[in-house]
C-alpha positions as CSV (number, residue, x, y, z in Angstrom):
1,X,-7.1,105.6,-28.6
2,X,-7.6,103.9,-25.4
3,X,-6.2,101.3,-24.0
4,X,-8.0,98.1,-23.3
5,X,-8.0,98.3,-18.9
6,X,-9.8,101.7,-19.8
7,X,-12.6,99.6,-22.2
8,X,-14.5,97.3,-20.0
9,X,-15.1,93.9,-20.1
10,X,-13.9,91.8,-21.5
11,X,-10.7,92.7,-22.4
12,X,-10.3,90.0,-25.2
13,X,-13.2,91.3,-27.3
14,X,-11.7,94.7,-27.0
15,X,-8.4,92.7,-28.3
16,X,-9.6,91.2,-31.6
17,X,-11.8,94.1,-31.9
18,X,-8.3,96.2,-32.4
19,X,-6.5,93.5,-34.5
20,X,-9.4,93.6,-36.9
21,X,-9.8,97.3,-36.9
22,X,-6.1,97.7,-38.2
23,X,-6.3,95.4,-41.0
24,X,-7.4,96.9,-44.5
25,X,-10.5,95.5,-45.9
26,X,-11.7,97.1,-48.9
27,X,-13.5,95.4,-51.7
28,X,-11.9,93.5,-53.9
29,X,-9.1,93.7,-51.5
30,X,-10.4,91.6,-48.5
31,X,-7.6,88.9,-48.7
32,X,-5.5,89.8,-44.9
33,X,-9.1,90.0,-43.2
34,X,-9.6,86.5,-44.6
35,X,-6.3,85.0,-43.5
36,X,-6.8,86.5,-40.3
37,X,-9.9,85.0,-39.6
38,X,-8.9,81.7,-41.1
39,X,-5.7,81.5,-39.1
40,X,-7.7,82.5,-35.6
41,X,-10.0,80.0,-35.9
42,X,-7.1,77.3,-37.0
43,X,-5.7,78.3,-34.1
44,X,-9.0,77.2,-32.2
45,X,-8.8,73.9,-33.7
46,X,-12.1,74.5,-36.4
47,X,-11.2,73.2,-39.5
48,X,-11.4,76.2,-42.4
49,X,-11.8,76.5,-46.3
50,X,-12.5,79.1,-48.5
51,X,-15.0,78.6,-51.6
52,X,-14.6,79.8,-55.3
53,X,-16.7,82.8,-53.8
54,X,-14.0,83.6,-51.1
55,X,-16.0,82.9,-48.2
56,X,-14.7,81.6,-45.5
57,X,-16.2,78.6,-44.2
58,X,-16.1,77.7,-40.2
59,X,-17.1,73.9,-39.5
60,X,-17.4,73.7,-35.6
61,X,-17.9,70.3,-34.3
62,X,-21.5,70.1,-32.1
63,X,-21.5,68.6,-28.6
């Protein structure tokens, strides 16, 4: 593998692209991928909530 200096621009695409790539995320089995992405974009300050299908829902405020 190589290591992010060595993939171009920009580097922070190339780092969530490697965090996502490492977590397992078969069907039925999709529940790490989910919290991921639900806690990243927590961390962003979206609010977040999954439905009864297990989708993960986003709400980003407009300007």
């Amino acid at each position: 593998m190589q290591n992010l200096d060595e993939l171009g621009s920009p580097e922070e695409f190339w780092d969530y692209f490697f965090k996502i790539f490492r977590i397992p995320r078969c069907t039925q089995n999709e529940d790490q991928i989910r919290n991921f992405i639900k806690n990243e974009a927590e961390k962003c300050g979206y609010s977040t909530e999954i439905d009864k299908a297990k989708n993960i829902v986003i709400r980003i405020r407009s300007n």
